[in-house]
N, C-alpha and C positions, 0 to 999 in steps of 0.2 A: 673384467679388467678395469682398473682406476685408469679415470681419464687424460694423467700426466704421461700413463704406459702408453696409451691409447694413441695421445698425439705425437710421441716418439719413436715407436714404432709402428705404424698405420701402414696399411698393405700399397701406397703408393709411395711413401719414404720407401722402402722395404724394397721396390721394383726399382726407384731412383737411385738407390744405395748399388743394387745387383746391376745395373747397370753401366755404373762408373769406377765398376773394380775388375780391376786388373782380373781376368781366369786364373790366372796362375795364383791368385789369393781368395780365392773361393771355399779352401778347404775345405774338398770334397770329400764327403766316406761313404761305401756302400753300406753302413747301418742304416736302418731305419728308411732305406729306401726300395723298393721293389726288387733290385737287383740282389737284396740279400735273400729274397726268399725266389726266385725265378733263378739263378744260378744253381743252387742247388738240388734245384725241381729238375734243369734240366742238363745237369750231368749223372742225375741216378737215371732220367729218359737215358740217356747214354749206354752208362754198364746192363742195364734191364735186356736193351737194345743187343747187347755184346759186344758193344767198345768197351774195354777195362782197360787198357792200357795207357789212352790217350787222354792226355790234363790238359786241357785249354787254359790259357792265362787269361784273362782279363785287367782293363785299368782303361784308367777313365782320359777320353781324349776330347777330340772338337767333333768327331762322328764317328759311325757306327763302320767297324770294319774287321777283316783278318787282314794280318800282315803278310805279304804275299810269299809263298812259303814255309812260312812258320803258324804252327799252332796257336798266335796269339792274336789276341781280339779285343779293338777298342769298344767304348762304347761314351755315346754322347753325353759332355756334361752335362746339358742341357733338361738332363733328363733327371738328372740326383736331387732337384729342389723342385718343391712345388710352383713357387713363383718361377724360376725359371723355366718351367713348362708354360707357366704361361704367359710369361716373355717370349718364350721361340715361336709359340701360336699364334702373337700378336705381330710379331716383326717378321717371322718365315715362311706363317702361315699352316703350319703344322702342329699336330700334337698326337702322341705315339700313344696310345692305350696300355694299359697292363698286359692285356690279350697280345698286341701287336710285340710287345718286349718282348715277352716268353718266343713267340713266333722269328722276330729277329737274332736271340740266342740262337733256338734250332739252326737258324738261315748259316749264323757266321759258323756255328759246330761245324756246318757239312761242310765249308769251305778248310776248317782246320783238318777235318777228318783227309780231304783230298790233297792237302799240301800234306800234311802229316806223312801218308801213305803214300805219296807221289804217283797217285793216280792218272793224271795227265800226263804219265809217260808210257802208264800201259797201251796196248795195243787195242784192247776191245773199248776199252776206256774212250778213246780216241775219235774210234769209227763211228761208236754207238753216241757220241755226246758231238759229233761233228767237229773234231780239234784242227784246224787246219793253221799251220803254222806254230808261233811260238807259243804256249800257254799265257805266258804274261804278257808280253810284249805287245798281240795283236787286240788287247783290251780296248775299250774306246777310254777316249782320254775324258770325253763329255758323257755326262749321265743323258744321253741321247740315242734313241735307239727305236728301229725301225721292225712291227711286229706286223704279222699276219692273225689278226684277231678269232678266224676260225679253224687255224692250226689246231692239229688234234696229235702234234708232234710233243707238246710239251703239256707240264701241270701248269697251274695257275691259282694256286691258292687264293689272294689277293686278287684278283681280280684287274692285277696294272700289268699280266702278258713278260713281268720280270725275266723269265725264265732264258724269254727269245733274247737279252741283251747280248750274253757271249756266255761257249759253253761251261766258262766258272760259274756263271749263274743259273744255267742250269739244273750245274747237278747240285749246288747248292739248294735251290729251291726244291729241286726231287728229294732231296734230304729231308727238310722239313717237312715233305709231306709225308715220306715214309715214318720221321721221328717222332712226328704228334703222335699222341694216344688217340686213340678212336676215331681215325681220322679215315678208317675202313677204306683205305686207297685200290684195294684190287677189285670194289666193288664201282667206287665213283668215278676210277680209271677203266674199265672194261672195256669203252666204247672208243679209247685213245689206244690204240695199239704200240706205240714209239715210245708215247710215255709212262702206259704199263712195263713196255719192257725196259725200261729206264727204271724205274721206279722195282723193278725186278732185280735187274744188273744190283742197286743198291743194296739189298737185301744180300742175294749171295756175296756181295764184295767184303760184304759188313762179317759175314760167316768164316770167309776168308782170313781177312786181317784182324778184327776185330781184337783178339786174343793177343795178337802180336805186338811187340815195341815200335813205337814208331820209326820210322825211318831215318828222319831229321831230329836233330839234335837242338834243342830248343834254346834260343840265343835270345834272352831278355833285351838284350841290346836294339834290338830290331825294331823296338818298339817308336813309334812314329807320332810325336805328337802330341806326348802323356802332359795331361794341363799342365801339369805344373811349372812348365817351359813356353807357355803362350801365355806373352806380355800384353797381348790385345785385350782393350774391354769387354764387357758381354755387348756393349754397344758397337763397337767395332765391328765383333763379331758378326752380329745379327745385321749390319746393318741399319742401324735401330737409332732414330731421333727423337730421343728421350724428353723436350721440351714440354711436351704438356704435362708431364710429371711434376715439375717446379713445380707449376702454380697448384699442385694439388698436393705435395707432400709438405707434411706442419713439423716433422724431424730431422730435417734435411742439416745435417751439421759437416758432411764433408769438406765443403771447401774452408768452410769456418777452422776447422784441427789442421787442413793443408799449411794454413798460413800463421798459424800456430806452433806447428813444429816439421818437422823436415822428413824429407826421404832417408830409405836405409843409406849411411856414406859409405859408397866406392870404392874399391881397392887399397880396402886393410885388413889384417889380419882379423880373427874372431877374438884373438888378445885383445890388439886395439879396441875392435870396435866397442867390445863391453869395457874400455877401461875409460873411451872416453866420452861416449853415449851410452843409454838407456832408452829401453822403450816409451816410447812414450804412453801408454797402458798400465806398465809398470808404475810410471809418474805420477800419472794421474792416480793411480789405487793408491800411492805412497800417501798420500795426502786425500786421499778420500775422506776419511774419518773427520781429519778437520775440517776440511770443506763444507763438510755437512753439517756439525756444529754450528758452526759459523754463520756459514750463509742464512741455512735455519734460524738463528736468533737477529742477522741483521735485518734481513729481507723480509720476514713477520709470514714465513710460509711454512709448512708444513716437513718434516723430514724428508718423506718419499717423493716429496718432488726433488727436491738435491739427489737425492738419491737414485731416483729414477733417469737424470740429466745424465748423470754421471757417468752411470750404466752403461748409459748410451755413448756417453763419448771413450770409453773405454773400447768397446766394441766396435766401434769404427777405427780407433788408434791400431788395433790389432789387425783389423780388414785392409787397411789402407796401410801399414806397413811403415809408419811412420816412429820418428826417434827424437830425441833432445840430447841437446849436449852438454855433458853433466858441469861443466864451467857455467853454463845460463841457467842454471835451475832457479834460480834465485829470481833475476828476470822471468823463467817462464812460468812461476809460480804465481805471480803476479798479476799476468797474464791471464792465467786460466781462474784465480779468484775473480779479476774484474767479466770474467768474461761467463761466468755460471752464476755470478751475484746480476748479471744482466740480463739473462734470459731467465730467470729466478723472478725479477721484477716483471717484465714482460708475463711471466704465467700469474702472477696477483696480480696484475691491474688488468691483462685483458682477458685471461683464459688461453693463450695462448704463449709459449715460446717462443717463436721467431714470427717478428713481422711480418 
C-alpha cells in the first residue's frame, strides 16, 4: 500500500472513524462476513435435523437474541466488521470466535424452534424443563443468575452453567447440544440423567413437529432494535473513550468535513431535500477531477495523493451523513480547494497530512 493510503487509512483512523459513527450509519451487510457462511451451515443443521418448516429471520441489532415469540433473531453489530470485534474486545472485553457464532445461531434456532412451536405451553414441556409461572414474564431482567455448578440436571456446553438461567435457556442450550454435528450427546450425557432426558424430550419433540407449519405467524415487525434505528455511537455504545486514538490516527478528517458541511436538513420532503441540498460525497466527486488537476500542478505533488485525500473524504461525507446546500456551492468549493491544497502542502513539506 502507498504511504498517502497508509496514513489515511491506518488501523487507528479506522477505530477512531468506527467509533464516532452514528450505528445506524455503519452499513452493515452479511456479505463477506462469517454470518453468510454460518447461517446457512446451520439451517441445513436444521432440515437434516427435521425441522423443514421453520425459516428463522435474522438482522443485525446491538446483541445477540430471539424475539420473544417469534421466530426472529438478532445478532450483534459488533461482530460484521473486523475492527469492530476488536473495538468490542477492547471496550467490553469480549470477543466471539467463529466456533462461538456458529454455536450462538444453534443457541437462538432452539429458542425460535420453542416460540415457533409454543412449546412452553405444552405440558411435558413444562414439567420436564421446570416452567413455573409465566414463560416470559418470570425471565430475570439482569444477565444474573444463580447456578449449582455440580448439577447433573442440565448440559453445559460452554462451560458458563447458562442453561441453569431460566427454562428458555435451557432448552435453548439442549438444543444446541442436540443440533451440533458430532456432538455424540447420548454418549457425553449418559452420566446426567435430567439432561439426557431433556436432550431426549428434544429429539422426539423435533419428530413431532419438525414437519409441521409453525404455529405463530411470523411478524417482521417485532423486530427490536435492527441498527439502523440506533442513533448511538459505537462509542456510546461500548462505553468506549476513544481519546488515545487522536494522538495515533494520522487521517482523522471527521470533524474537519463536520464543519465543512452539514447534517441531513429536517423535516422536508425528499423533493425538497434533493432540490435544495446534495450530498456532500456527491460534491466533492463533482469536482474531483478538478481538484486533482489542480492541486497536483499547484502544490508540486504527485496525483494519488489528491487522490487518495479525496477518497478519503468522500468516504467519510457518506459515513457521517453529511449535505451542502446547493445555493453555497460556490462558497463550499472554496472551501474544500483551500482545504485539500492544505493538507496537500502539509504531505510535501512534512510527510504527513494533518498536524
Amino acid at each position: 500500500m502507498r504511504r498517502t493510503r497508509e496514513l489515511l487509512f491506518q488501523t487507528d483512523t479506522l477505530k477512531l472513524e468506527l467509533l464516532n459513527t452514528p450505528i445506524n450509519q455503519l452499513d452493515l451487510k452479511f456479505e463477506d462476513t462469517i454470518f453468510a457462511q454460518a447461517i446457512p451451515v446451520v439451517k441445513e443443521e436444521l432440515r437434516r435435523a427435521g425441522i423443514r418448516k421453520l425459516e428463522p429471520v435474522f438482522y443485525i441489532s446491538t446483541g445477540y437474541g430471539c424475539i420473544a415469540g417469534q421466530p426472529i433473531i438478532s445478532l450483534g453489530f459488533y461482530d460484521f466488521h473486523p475492527l469492530l470485534k476488536d473495538l468490542n474486545e477492547e471496550f467490553r472485553g469480549w470477543r466471539y470466535s467463529d466456533a462461538d457464532i456458529f454455536d450462538l445461531l444453534r443457541h437462538e434456532c432452539g429458542h425460535a424452534f420453542c416460540y415457533a412451536y409454543k412449546l412452553y405451553r405444552r405440558k411435558d414441556f413444562r414439567e420436564l424443563f421446570d416452567v413455573r409461572g409465566h414463560f416470559f414474564n418470570t425471565y430475570p431482567e439482569k444477565d444474573e443468575y444463580r447456578y449449582n455448578p455440580w448439577s447433573r440436571s442440565y448440559v453445559n456446553p460452554n462451560g458458563d452453567y447458562y442453561a441453569q438461567k431460566h427454562p428458555d435457556e435451557d432448552f435453548a442450550e439442549t438444543f444446541t447440544v442436540w443440533l451440533t454435528p458430532r456432538s455424540n450427546w447420548r454418549r457425553v450425557y449418559r452420566h446426567y440423567p435430567i439432561a439426557l432426558k431433556k436432550l431426549r424430550f428434544t429429539d422426539r419433540v423435533v419428530k413431532e413437529l419438525g414437519a409441521c407449519p409453525p404455529m405463530v405467524k411470523l411478524d417482521e415487525g417485532w423486530m427490536v432494535e435492527p441498527y439502523q434505528e440506533v442513533k448511538l455511537t459505537v462509542a456510546q455504545f461500548m462505553k468506549a473513550k476513544p481519546n488515545r486514538y487522536y494522538h495515533k490516527a494520522t487521517g482523522y478528517v471527521d470533524p474537519d468535513l463536520k464543519e465543512m458541511f452539514r447534517r441531513q436538513p429536517q423535516r422536508c420532503t425528499r423533493r425538497e431535500l434533493f432540490g435544495r441540498f446534495m450530498r456532500a460525497e456527491a460534491f466533492i466527486k463533482a469536482h474531483k477531477q478538478q481538484l486533482i488537476s489542480r492541486t497536483s500542478y499547484w502544490v508540486g505533488v504527485d496525483s494519488t495523493v489528491v487522490f487518495d485525500l479525496l477518497d478519503k473524504l468522500m468516504t467519510r461525507a457518506k459515513a457521517l451523513n453529511l449535505w451542502v446546500e446547493r445555493a453555497q456551492e460556490e462558497k463550499k468549493l472554496v472551501e474544500l480547494t483551500t482545504y485539500v491544497t492544505a493538507l496537500c502542502t502539509n504531505y510535501k513539506t512534512t510527510g504527513q497530512y494533518l498536524n
